[in-house]
C-alpha positions in Angstrom: 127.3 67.0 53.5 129.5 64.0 52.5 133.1 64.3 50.8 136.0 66.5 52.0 136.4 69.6 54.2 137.2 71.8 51.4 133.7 71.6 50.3 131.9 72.7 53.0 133.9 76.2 52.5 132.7 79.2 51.0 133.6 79.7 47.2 136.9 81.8 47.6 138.2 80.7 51.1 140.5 78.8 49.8 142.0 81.5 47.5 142.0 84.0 51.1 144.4 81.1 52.8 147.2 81.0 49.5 147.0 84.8 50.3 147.6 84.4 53.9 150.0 81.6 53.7 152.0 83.8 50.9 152.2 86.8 53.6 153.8 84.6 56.0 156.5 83.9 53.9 157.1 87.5 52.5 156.7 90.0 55.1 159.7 89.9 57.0 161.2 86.6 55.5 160.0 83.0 55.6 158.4 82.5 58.9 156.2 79.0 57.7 158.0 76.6 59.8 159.3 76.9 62.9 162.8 77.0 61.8 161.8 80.7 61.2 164.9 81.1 58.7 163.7 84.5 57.4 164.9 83.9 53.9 163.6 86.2 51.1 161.9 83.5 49.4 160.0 85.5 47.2 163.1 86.6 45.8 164.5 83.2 45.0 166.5 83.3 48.1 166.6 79.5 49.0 165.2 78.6 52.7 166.1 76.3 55.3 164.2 74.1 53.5 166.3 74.7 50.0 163.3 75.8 48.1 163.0 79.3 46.8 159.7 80.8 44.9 159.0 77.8 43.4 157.2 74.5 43.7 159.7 71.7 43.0 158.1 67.8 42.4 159.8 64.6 42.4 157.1 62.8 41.6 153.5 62.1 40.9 151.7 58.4 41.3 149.5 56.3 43.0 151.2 54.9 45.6 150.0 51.2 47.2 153.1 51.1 49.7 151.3 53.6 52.3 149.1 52.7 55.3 146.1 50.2 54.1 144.0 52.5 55.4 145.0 55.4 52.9 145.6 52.9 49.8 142.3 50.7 49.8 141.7 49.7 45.8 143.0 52.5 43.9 145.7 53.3 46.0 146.9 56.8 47.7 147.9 60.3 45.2 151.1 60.9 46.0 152.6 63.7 45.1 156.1 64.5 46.4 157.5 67.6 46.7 161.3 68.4 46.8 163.1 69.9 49.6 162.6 69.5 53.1 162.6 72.1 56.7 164.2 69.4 58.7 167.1 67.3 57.4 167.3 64.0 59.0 170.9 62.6 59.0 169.7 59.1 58.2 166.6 60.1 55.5 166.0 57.8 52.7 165.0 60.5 50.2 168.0 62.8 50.6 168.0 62.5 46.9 165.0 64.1 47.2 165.5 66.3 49.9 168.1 68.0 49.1 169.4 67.5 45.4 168.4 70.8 43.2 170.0 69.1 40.1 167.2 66.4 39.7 164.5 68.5 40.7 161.3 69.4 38.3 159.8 73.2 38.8 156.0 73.5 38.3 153.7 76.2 38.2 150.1 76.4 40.0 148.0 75.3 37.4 150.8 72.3 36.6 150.2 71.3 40.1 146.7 71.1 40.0 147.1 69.2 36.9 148.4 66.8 38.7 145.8 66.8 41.4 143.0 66.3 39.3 145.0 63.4 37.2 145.3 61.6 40.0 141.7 61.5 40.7 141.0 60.7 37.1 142.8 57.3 38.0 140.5 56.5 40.4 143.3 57.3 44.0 141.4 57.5 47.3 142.9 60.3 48.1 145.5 63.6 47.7 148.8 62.4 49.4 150.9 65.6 50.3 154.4 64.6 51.3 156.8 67.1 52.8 154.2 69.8 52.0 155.2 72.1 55.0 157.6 74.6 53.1 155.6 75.0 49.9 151.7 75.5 51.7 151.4 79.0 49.8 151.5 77.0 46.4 149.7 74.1 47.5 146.8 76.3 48.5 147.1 78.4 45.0 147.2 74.6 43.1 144.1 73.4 45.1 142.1 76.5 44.4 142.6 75.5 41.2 141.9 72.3 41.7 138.8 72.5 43.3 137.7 74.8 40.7 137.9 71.8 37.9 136.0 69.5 40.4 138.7 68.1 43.0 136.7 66.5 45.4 139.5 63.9 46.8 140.0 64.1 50.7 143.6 65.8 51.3 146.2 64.3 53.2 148.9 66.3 54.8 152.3 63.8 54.8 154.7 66.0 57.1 158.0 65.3 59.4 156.0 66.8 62.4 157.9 70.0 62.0 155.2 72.3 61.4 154.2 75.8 63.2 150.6 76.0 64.6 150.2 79.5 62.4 150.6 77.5 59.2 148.5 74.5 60.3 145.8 77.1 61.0 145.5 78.2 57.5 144.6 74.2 56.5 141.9 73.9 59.4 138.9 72.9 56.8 141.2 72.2 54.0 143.1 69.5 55.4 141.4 66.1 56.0 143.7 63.4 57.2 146.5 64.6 58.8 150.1 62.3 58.6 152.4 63.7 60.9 155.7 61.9 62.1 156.6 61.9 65.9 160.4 61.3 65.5 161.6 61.8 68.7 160.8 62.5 72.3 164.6 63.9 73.3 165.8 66.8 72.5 169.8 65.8 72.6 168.5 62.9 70.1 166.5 65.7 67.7 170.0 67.4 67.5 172.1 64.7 67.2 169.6 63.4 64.2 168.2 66.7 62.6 170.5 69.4 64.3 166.8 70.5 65.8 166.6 70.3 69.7 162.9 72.1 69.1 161.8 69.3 67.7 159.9 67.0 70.4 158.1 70.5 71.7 157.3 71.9 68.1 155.9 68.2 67.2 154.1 68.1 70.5 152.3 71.6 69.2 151.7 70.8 65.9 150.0 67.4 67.1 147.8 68.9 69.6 146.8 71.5 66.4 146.2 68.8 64.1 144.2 67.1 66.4 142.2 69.8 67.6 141.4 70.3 63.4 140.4 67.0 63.0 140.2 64.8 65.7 140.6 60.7 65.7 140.9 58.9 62.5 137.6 57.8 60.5 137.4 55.0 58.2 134.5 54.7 56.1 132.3 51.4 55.1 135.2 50.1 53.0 137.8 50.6 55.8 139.4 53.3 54.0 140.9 56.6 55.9 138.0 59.9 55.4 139.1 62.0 58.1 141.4 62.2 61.7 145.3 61.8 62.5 147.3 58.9 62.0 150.9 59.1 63.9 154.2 57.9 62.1 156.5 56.5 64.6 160.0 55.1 63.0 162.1 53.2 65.3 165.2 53.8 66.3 168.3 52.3 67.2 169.2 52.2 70.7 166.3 53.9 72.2 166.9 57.5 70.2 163.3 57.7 69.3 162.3 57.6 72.8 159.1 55.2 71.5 158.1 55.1 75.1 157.6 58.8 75.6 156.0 59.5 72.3 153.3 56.7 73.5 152.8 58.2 76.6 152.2 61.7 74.8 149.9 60.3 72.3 147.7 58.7 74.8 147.6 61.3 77.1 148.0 64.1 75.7 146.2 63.3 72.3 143.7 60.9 72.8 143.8 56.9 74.2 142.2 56.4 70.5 145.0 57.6 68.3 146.0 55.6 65.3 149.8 54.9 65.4 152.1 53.4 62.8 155.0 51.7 64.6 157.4 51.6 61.8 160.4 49.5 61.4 162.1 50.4 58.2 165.1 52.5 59.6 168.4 51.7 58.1 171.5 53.8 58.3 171.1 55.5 55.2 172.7 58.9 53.9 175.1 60.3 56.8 173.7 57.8 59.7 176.4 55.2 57.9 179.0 57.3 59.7 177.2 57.7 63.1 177.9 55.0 65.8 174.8 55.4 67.3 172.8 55.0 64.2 174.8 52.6 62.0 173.0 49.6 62.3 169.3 48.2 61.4 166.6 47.9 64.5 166.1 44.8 65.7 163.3 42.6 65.9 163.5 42.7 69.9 163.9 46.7 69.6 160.8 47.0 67.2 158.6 44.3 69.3 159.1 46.4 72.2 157.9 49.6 70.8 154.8 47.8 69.2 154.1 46.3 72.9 153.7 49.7 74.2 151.7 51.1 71.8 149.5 48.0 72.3 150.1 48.1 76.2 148.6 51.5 76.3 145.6 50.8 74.1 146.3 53.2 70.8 144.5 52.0 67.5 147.7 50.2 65.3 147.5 51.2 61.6 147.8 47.7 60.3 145.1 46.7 62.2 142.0 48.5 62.1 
């Protein structure tokens, strides 16, 4: 049967998973992440993540600035959501991330609006960014959605910070998985997002996603249908430990995974401040972490 997981699903599935995923954040406080922060959420007690009971959106458009192979003609749905498990000191969206004042609350059926307008305008897919948080309500939306004839593939656009019981409840939902790999150090993860977990939590959630979905699949037109595709942001000075995360992903992954060496970092938000961050990556830096993703044979996002 052609089209996304979701469809291949018994009617009702969907709805079981929002009822799951709820659970996990009521029964003894907010377990959904690994940060485990045990808020009462379901009282309007804000989490780690700065989000309480509700489903905040920053914003809703095709987007044509992600990975070619997500945009093809009509570009990718993004819609992103507001608040975030894991605060990067140098995140470009802190705006986003962690400004309450400028944030928009929606309800389910709102949400799915939004899903199905996005289709309506002809996307190639459902772009989920920073999703972790808020996957009780993104299951409730897309019930809903799927109910008024959703049939884009989903993508799930995370930092990497995800626990495996979460990512369990999207195995057959989720289609393209986006995860970031941000670092391979602990001391760096602390230094950057206060959250020495992170390289071993990433390392999980990877092997999960994987194990869901396996190696990207483009289809006819070259456009994204199903697999993982690996965000890798340099850093200055080595901190992302690019090397490492190459070694992981080939190994311990698969020799075919698709990888976007990205070289966008600027010292934005707190990193302005940092001596170890406060300064753009260099050419030479970034040409050496695109050499050994090249060197050890992984599929380049720009290129396939």
């Amino acid at each position: 049967m052609a089209g996304p997981n979701y469809l291949r699903l018994e009617r009702g599935e969907v709805r079981r998973r929002a009822d799951r995923a709820f659970a996990l954040r009521s029964a003894d406080g907010c377990a959904l992440c690994p940060g485990a922060c045990r808020a009462r959420r379901d009282e309007g007690e804000q989490g780690r993540c700065l989000i309480g009971d509700k489903v905040v959106v920053s914003s809703v458009s095709p987007h044509f600035g992600e990975e070619p192979c997500l945009v093809g003609t009509g570009g990718s749905g993004t819609i992103f959501f507001s608040g975030c498990n894991l605060h990067c000191v140098f995140c470009q969206n802190h705006d986003v991330s962690s400004r309450p004042d400028i944030w928009r609350e929606v309800t389910a059926q709102e949400l799915a609006s939004f899903m199905l307008s996005l289709e309506a305008r002809g996307v190639e897919n459902l772009n989920l960014v920073t999703p972790t948080h808020i996957v009780p309500e993104v299951l409730d939306a897309l019930d809903i959605a799927i109910e008024g004839g959703l049939t884009l593939p989903i993508v799930f656009n995370t930092s990497g910070y995800d626990a495996v019981v979460t990512l369990e409840l999207l195995e057959g939902i989720v289609d393209i998985y986006m995860p970031d790999f941000k670092w391979s150090d602990p001391a760096a993860a602390k230094l950057c997002a206060n959250a020495p977990d992170y390289p071993v939590v990433a390392q999980t959630a990877l092997r999960e996603m994987h194990r869901q979905v396996g190696d990207l699949v483009l289809d006819e037109r070259g456009v994204a249908i199903r697999g993982l595709l690996v965000r890798h942001l340099v850093l200055p000075n080595g901190l992302a430990g690019t090397a490492e995360v190459i070694r992981f992903l080939r190994e311990e992954i698969s020799p075919r995974t698709c990888v976007n060496i990205m070289d966008q970092y600027q010292p934005a938000h707190l990193a302005r401040a940092m001596p170890e961050l406060n300064r753009r990556v260099t050419e030479e830096e970034y040409d050496s972490a695109r050499r050994l993703a090249v060197d050890a044979g992984l599929r380049l996002a720009d290129e396939i």
